[in-house]
N, C-alpha and C positions, 0 to 999 in steps of 0.2 A: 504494500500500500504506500510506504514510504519513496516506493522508487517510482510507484505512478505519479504520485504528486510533483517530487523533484522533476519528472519528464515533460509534464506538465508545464511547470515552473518557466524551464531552460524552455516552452515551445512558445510560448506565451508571451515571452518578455523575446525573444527572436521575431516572433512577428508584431509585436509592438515598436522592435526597432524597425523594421521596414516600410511601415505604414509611416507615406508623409502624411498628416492632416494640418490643417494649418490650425495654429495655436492660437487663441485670446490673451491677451495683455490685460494682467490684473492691472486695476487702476491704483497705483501705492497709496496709502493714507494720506490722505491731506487732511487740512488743519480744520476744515468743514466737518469732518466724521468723528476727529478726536473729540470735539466741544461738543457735538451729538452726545455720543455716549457717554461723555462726563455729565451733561447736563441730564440726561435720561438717568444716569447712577445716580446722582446725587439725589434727583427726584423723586425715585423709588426707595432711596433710604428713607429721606424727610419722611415721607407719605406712608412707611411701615414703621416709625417711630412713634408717628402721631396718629396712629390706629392703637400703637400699644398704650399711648398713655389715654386715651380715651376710654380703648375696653379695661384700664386699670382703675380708672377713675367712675364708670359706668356699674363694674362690679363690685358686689359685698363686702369682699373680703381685698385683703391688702395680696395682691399677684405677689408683689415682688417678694414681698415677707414669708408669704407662704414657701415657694419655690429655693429662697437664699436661704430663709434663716429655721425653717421648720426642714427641711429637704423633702416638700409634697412629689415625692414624684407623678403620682396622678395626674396633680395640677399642672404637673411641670410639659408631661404628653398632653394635657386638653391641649395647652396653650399654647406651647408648641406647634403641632398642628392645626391650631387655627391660624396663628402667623404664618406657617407653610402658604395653607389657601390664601389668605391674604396676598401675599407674597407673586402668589400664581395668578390671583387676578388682577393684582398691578402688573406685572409684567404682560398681560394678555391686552390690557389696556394700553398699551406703553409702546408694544408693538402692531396690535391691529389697530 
């Protein structure tokens, strides 16, 4: 099995060298795409900080106290996975 794969391999990358096809030219970053993504990071940081202290300050009990200073793990997975989602639908927003 080892030696079909290798023959494979070696036939593979031989007719990959032969085939001209013509190539696309990435376009290298420019300073338009870095300030994109920094501004879209930073964005999506602010915007999951201030959902934590909302749902912190919205809920009964103290999140943070619970989680640092009792070690809820429970609490520690709810919350977690609600920031995950969170997280997945800022980014779902951020990009569509």
């Amino acid at each position: 099995m080892k030696k079909l794969l290798f023959f494979l391999l070696i036939a593979g990358s031989a007719f990959a060298n032969t085939m001209d096809l013509p190539r696309a030219k990435l376009p290298l970053l420019d300073l338009e795409h870095i300030l994109a993504v920094l501004i879209y990071s930073v964005m999506g940081i602010v915007i999951m900080v201030l959902s934590f202290v909302i749902i912190d300050w919205i809920h009964p009990r103290d999140i943070w106290g619970e989680i640092a200073d009792k070690h809820n793990r429970a609490m520690a997975m709810v919350f977690g996975c609600m920031m995950l989602g969170i997280a997945i639908i800022i980014a779902a927003a951020v990009v569509g």
